[in-house]
Each structure stands twice: as C-alpha cells, then as structure tokens.
C-alpha positions in Angstrom: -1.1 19.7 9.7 -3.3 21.0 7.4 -2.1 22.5 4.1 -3.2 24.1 0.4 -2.2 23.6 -3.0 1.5 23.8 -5.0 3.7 23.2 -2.0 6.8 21.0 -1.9 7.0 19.8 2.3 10.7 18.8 2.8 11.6 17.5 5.9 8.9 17.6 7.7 8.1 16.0 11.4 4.5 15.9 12.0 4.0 13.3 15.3 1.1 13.5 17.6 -1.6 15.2 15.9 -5.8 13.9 14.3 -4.0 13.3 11.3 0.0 14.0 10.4 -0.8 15.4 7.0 -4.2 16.3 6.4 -4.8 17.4 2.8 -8.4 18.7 1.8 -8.6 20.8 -0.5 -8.6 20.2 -4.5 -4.8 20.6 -5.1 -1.2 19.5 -5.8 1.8 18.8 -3.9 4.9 16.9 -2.7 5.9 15.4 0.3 9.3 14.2 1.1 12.0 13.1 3.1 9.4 13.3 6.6 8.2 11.6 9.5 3.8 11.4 9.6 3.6 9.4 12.9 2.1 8.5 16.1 -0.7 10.3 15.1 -4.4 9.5 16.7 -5.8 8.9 13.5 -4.1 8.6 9.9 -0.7 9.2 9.6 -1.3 11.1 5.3 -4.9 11.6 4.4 -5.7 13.1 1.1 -8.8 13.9 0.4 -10.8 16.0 -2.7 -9.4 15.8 -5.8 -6.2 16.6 -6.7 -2.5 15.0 -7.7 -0.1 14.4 -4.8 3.4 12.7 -4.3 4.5 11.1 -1.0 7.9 10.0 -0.9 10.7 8.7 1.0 8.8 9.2 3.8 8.2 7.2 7.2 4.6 6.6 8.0 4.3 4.7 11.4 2.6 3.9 14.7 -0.7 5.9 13.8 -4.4 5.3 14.8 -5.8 4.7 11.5 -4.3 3.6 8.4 -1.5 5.1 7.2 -1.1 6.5 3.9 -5.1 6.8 3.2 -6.3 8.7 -0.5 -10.1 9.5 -0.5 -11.9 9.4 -4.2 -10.8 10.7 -6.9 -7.4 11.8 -5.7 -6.1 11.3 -9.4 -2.3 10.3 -10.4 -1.1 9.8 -6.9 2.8 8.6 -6.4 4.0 6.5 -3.5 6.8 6.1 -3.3 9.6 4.6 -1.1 7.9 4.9 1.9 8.1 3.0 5.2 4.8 2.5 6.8 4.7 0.4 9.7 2.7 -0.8 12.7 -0.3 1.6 11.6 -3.7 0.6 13.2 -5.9 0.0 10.3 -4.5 -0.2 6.6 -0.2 0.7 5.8 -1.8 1.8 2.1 -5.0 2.6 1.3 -7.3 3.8 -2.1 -10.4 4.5 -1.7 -12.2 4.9 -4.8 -11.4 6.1 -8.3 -7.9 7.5 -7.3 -7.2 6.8 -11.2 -3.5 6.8 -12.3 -1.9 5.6 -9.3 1.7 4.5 -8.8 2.6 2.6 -5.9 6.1 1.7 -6.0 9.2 1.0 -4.0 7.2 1.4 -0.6 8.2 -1.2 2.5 4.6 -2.1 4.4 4.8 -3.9 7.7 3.2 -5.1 10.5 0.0 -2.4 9.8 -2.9 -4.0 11.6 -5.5 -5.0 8.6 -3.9 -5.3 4.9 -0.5 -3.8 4.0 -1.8 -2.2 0.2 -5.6 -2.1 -0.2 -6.9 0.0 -4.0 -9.9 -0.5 -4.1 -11.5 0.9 -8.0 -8.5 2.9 -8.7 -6.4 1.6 -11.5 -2.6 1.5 -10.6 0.8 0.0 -11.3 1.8 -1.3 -7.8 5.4 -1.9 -8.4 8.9 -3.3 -5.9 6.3 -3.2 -3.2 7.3 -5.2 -0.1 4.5 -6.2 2.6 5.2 -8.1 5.6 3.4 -9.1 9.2 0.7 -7.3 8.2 -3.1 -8.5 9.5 -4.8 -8.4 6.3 -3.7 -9.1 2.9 -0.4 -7.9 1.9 -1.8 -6.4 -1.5 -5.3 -6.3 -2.0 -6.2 -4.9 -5.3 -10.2 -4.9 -6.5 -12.0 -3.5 -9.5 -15.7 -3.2 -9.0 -16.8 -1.3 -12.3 -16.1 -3.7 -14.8 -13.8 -6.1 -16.8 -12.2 -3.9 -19.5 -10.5 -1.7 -16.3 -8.3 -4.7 -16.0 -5.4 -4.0 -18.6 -5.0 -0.6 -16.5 -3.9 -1.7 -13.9 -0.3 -3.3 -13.2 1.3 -5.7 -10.5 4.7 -6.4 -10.8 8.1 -7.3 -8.5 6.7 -7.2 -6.0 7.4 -9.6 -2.2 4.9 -10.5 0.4 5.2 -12.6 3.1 3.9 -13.3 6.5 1.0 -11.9 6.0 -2.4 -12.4 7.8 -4.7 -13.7 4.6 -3.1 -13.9 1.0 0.1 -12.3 -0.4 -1.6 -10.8 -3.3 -5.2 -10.7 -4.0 -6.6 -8.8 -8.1 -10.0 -9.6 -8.5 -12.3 -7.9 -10.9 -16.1 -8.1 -9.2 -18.3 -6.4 -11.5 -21.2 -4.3 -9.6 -19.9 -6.0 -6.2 -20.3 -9.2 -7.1 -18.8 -12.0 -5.4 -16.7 -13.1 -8.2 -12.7 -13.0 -8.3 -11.9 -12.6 -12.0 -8.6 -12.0 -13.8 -8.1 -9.8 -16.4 -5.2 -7.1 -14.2 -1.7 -7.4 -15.8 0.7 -10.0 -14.0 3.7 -7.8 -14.7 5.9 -10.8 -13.5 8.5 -11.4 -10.4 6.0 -11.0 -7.8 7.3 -13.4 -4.9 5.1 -14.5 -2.1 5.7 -17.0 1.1 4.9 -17.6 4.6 0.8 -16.0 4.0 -1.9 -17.7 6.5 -4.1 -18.3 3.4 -4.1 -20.0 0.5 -2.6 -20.2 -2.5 -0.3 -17.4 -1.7 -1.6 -14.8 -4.8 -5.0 -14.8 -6.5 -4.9 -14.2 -10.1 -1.1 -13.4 -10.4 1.5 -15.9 -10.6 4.0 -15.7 -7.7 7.2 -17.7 -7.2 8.0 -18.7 -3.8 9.7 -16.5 -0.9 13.0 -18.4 -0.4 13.4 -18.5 3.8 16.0 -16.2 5.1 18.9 -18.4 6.2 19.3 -19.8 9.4 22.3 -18.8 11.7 25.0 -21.3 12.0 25.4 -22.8 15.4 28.5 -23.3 17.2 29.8 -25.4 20.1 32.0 -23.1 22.5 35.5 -24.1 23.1 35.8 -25.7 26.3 
C-alpha cells in the first residue's frame, strides 16, 4: 500500500503485498493500531524525507526487514510495536534519520539484528530484543565523535540474541574503531547473548533467568 502525505492510517491490515506500507514520498503521517505482515519484502518502508509515527502496530513474518526508514527520514517515532520473525532486520535506520525515538517496541526472533541505526541519532528507549540473529541493538555513528551526546540508550532488555545485546560504537569515517561517547541512560539489562561481554560501551546489569517450573511427583 502505497500512500501520500498528512494521513492518520487506523486499523489497518495490510498482509501479502512487495511491501505492507510503502511510504515514498516527502511527507508526514501516522500509523496505528495495524497489522504490516507476511509481506514479500518489508513489512513499513519509509523512504524520502519526511516525519512519520508507527505505533502499536504488529510487524511480522515479512521478507525483508521489518520496520525499515531510508535517509533522512527525520524525527521518526516507534513506538510499541511487535515485530517478529521478519527475514532481515525487526528495526532498521538507514542513514541520517536524525531525531529518532525508538521506544517501547518488542523485537524478536527477526533473522539479522533486532534494532540496527546506523548515523541517525536517537533515544532508543524500554526496547526489548530477543532470539534475534544479529545483535539485539546495534547502534553506530560514522560522522564523528561530538554526535555522541545525541543519542540516548536507556531501559532497555536483550537477551538471546545471536551476537551482543547492545552494541554503540562511534567509528569516525568507517573506521574500525568502537568508541564511546553515546549516553548510557542507565537500566539496560542484557543476558543469555552468543557474544561477549553482553553490551559494548553501555553498562548492562544481568538478565535474571525466568524461573523454572516446579516439579511434582503424581499421587500414586
């Protein structure tokens, strides 16, 4: 489904299409409250410049990532959205999608990372990202240092993932350097990852294991 600028989508079911919502045009717009899955390629793709907000909304089962936001796709809002089992990325920024918020969404099981933002500073917020094949939140700055302080992780859980829990590097001009410098907004929790430590440049406490079920002997 393909659609133009200042609409509010309510509700909407948009399974077995290219792409569930397809927006290219240099607009604005919400999404709410709908189902973008089971689609042969990305389940939301935004691309041209614009501001968009998807939320509440269940992303799942598509052919390429999920929720994908080309460049420059500025003050984007995410939130509370369930995207699962996608084939590439749950989340994904490309470039310079400046003024993000990523908050509240549950990522799962998506075949590479759960949250990639790649150059787009953000405040990635009560996130949580599980079973997914990548990292569960990737976030990389490739201009330069002093982008750091714009961008803000905080509260939020990954486990199980394929590589780290949370990854923030800073890599100047595509260096190979991790560097810190991205606010560690606190009470991010990680566990459980295949790689370690856990998170790269943010302190995470450990994921406390979901309790075991109590076993019983049957009355004979």
């Amino acid at each position: 489904m393909t659609v133009g600028s200042g609409v509010t989508l309510i509700g909407l079911t948009a399974n077995h299409n290219r792409n569930g919502l397809n927006i290219d045009c240099n607009c604005h717009g919400i999404a709410r409250d709908s189902d973008f899955s089971y689609n042969d390629q990305r389940g939301v793709s935004l691309s041209w410049e614009g501001q968009w907000t998807v939320e509440n909304s269940t992303v799942g089962h598509n052919g390429g990532t999920g929720i994908y936001a080309g460049p420059l796709i500025y003050n984007l809002t995410l939130r509370d959205n369930r995207v699962s089992d996608n084939l590439v990325d749950g989340i994904r920024l490309q470039n310079q999608d400046d003024g993000a918020t990523i908050s509240g969404n549950e990522v799962s099981r998506n075949g590479g990372d759960g949250i990639h933002v790649d150059t787009s500073d953000s405040h990635i917020t009560d996130n949580t990202t599980r079973g997914n094949g990548g990292t569960g939140i990737w976030v990389r700055e490739s201009v330069d240092t002093s982008f750091g302080p714009a961008y803000l992780i905080a509260d939020n859980i990954s486990q199980g993932n394929g590589e780290y829990g949370i990854r923030a590097c800073i890599d100047p001009n595509f260096s190979p350097q991790c560097l810190p410098g991205m606010i560690d907004g606190g009470g991010n929790v990680a566990g459980g990852n295949q790689l370690t430590p856990q998170c790269i440049n943010i302190i995470c406490l450990d994921a406390v294991p979901p309790p075991q079920p109590t076993l019983t002997r049957a009355s004979r």
